[in-house]
N, C-alpha and C positions, 0 to 999 in steps of 0.2 A: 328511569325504571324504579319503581317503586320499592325498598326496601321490607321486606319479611321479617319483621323484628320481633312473630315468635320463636321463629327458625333461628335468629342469632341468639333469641336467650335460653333454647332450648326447652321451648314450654309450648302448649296450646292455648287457643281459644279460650276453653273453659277453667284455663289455670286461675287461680286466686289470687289478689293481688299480692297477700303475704307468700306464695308460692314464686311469685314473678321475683320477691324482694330475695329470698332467699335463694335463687339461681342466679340471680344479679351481683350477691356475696361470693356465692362458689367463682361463679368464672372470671370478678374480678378480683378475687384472691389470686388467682391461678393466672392471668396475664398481666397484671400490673408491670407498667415498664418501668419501675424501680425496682421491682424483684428480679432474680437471674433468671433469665430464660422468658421474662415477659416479652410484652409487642404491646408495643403503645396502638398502632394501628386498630389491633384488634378492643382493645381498652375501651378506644374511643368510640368503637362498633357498639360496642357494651354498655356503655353508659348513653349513648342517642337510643337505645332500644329501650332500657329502662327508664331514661326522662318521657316518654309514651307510653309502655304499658305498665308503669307505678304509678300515673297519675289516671285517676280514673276519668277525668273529663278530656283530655286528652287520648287515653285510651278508644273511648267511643267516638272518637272522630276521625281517628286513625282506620277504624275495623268498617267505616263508613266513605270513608273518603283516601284512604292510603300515607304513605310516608312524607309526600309533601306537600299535606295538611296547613302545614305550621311551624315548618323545622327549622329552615336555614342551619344544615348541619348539625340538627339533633339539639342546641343549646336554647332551648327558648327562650330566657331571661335576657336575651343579647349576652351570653359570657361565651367567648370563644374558650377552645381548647387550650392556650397558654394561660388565659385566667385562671380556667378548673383548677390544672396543675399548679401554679402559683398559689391560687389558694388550699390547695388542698395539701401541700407540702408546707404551707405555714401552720395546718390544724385551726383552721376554720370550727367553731365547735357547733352544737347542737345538729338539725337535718338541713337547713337550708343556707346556702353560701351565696349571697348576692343578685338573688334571682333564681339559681339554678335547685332545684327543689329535690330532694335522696328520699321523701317519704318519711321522713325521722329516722332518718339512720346517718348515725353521727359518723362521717369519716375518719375525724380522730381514735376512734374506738375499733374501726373495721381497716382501718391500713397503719394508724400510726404506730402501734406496736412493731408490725411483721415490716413495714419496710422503713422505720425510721424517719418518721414525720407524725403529727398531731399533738401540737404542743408539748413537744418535748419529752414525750412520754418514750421509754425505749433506749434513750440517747442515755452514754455515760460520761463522765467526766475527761474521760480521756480524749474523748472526738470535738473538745471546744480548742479549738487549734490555736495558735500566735497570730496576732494582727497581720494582714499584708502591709505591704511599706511600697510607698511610691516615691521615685527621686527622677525628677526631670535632668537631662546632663544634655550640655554643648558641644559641638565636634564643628570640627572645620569639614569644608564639600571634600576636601581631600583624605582626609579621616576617614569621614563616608563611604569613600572611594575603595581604599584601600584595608580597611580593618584598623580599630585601634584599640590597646589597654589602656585602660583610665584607672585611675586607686581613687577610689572616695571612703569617707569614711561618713560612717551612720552614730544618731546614737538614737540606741534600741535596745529591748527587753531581751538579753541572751541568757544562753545556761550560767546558773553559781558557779566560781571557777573554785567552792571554798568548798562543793560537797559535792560536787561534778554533776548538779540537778538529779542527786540522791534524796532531798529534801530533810535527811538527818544530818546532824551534826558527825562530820566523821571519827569512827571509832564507839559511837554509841550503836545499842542496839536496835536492829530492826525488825519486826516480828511479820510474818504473812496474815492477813485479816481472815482470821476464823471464819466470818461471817460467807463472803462471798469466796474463801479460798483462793486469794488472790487476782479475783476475775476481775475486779471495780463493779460488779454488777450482781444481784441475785433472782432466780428467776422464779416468778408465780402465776397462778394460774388464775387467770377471771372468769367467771360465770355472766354470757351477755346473753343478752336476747337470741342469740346468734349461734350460740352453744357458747364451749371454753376455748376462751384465749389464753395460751400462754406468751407471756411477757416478759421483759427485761428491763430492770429498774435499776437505776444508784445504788448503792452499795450507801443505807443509813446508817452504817457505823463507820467505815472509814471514806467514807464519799466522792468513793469512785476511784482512789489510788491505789488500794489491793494490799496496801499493808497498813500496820498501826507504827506509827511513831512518837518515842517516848520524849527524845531531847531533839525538835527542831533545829534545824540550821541558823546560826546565829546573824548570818550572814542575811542568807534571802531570805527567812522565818518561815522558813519550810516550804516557800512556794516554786524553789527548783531554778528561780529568775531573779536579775537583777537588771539595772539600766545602767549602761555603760555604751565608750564611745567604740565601736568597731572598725575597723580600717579593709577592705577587698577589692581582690581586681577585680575589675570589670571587663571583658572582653564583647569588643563592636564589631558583627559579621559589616565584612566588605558589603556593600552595594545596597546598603539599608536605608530605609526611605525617611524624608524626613518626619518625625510625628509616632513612630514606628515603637510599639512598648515592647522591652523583651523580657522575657519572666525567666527569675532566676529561683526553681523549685528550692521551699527549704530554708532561704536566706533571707526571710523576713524577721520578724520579732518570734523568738520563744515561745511554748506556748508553759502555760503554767502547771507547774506539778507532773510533767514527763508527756504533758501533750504534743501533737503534732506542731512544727515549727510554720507560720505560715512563710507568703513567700514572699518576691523583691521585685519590683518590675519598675526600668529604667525604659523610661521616656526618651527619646531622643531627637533634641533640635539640632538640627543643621546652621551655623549661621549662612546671614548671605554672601556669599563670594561676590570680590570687588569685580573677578576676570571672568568670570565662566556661570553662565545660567546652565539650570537643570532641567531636561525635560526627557526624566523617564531615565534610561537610561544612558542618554545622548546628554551631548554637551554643546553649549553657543557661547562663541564669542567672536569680536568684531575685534576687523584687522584696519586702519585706514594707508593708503598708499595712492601715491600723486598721480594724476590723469598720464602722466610719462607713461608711468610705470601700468598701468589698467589700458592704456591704448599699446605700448610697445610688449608687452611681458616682464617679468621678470619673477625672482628668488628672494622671497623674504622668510624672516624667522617669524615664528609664531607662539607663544607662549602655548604649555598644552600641560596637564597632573605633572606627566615626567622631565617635565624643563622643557626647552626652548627645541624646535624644529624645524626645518625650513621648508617649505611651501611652495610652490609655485603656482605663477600667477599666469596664465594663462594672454596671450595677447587678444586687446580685444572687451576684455574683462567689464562688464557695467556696475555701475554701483546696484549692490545689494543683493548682489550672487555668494551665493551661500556653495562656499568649496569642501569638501568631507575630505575629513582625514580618519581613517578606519582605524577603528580599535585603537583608542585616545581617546575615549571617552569614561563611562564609569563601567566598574566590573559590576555584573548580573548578580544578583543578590544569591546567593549559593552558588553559583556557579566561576568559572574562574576566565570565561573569557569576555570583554566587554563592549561598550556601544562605542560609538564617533562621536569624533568630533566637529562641529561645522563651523567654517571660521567665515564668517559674513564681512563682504567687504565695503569698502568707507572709503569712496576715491574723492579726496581732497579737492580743491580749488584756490588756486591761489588768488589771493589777495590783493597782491602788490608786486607786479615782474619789472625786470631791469629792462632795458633799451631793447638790449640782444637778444632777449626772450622774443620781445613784444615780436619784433622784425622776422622771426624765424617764424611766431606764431601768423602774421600778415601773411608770411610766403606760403605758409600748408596753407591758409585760408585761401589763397586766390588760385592754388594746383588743385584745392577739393571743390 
């Protein structure tokens, strides 16, 4: 069904294009799905309406032939919707991004202020956060199994321990910055095409950390950080898969001058078990026992996570029957009850029998 894309921009037929442009500001100020209370959905509605009726040659072919003209989901340049986004929260500058065409209207100018994107413009010093940290760690399949603390130590950007990332030297003074009153930021007003924006900038006298400081930290030289080796537990949920990262909010490197801390995520390899493959949350391993014992029955021990248990072999038994033993396996990854285990069997042949063997074996031969 053909799309109504003056009904979505809330315009007619004989709207102007700059009339198109400027209902295309309102409603995508007003759903942007990085503002609170946006809908990406509708966004998207938004901008497929206006890539058609802001282009005027496109427009006339639209009002001639309907919405799937030429669209393939509104993006004509080939950018899907993750590109838009991607680019347009990097602040792509002037009106066209890649193909996808705004008419001259710079997004950095109409979103990066109010939601925190277009080159940087908006952003203060306090939102450049500490580096993430990645650390690959080894666990045995039983480790895995069961949960385990590991202590690694890091070395990474953490707080001064000499001004507690006050960034002054302690005991000196520290004054609130006049300028932005403590904010990191001050805020003005721009006159666009579009009417006034008002906006949010760096703080040019104290650069974004809300006060003035007279006598630096001699330590970190005011930047609230240092590099030193840190030591932490580590805690490994039971039943975790191998490859599996876990993010430890906050526990990455420092960020500088009282910014947000990034964070830590712990890779985890499994090695290979000598006894026991992993499939899922089951467990395999092979038991070998002598045709005696696969033709008459019997009770053997089985190695299993919790030690050793005994088994029974069924009479009868062929090689490569796979027997479960329940809940011997690994525990379910948050949960606390777990898989089986399958103990595949291995029935031998001997090699080389004595006299007595041989003689007992002729006698089943010529009764079967």
């Amino acid at each position: 069904m053909s799309k109504d894309y003056y009904k979505i921009l809330g315009v007619d037929k004989s709207t102007t294009t700059e009339e198109v442009k400027q209902a295309f500001r309102k409603l995508a100020h007003q759903h942007h799905p990085d503002k609170e209370g946006g809908d990406e959905a509708k966004f998207k509605e938004i901008n497929e309406a206006y890539q058609v009726l802001g282009n005027e040659k496109k427009r006339q072919q639209y009002d001639q032939f309907g919405s799937n003209f030429d669209q393939q989901g509104g993006f004509g340049g080939g950018m899907n919707w993750e590109d838009f986004m991607s680019q347009a929260r990097g602040g792509s500058a002037g009106g066209n991004m890649g193909g996808f065409d705004f008419g001259g209207i710079d997004l950095g100018d109409i979103f990066g202020d109010v939601f925190g994107f277009g080159g940087g413009r908006g952003r203060t010093r306090r939102e450049a956060r500490g580096n993430d940290i990645q650390v690959d760690m080894q666990i045995t399949l039983a480790e895995a199994a069961f949960g385990v603390k590991k202590d690694i130590e890091l070395y990474k950007q953490t707080k001064c321990s000499h001004c507690h990332g006050d960034l002054a030297e302690p005991g000196t003074k520290v004054e609130t910055c006049s300028t932005c009153k403590g904010q990191g930021q001050v805020t003005r007003v721009q006159r666009t095409f579009i009417g006034n924006i008002q906006t949010n900038t760096v703080c040019p006298d104290c650069q974004g950390i809300g006060k003035k400081i007279s006598d630096p930290c001699h330590e970190c030289r005011g930047q609230g950080v240092v590099k030193k080796k840190e030591r932490m537990d580590i805690g490994i949920p039971s039943g975790i898969e191998d490859g599996a990262a876990i993010r430890y909010s906050g526990h990455g490197e420092a960020g500088a001058k009282g910014a947000q801390n990034g964070d830590l995520y712990v890779r985890v390899r499994i090695k290979p078990d000598k006894v026991f493959v992993r499939r899922g949350d089951d467990l395999i391993t092979n038991k070998k026992i002598s045709f005696v014992q696969a033709t008459l029955g019997d009770n053997v021990d089985v190695p299993t996570l919790d030690g050793e248990v005994s088994l029974k072999i069924p009479a009868g038994t062929q090689p490569g029957t796979r027997l479960r033993l329940k809940d011997r396996g690994m525990t379910r990854f948050e949960r606390h009850d777990r898989g089986d285990l399958y103990v595949e069997i291995e029935v031998e042949i001997p090699t080389h029998i004595n006299r007595a063997q041989k003689k007992l074996l002729e006698e089943f031969k010529d009764l079967d």
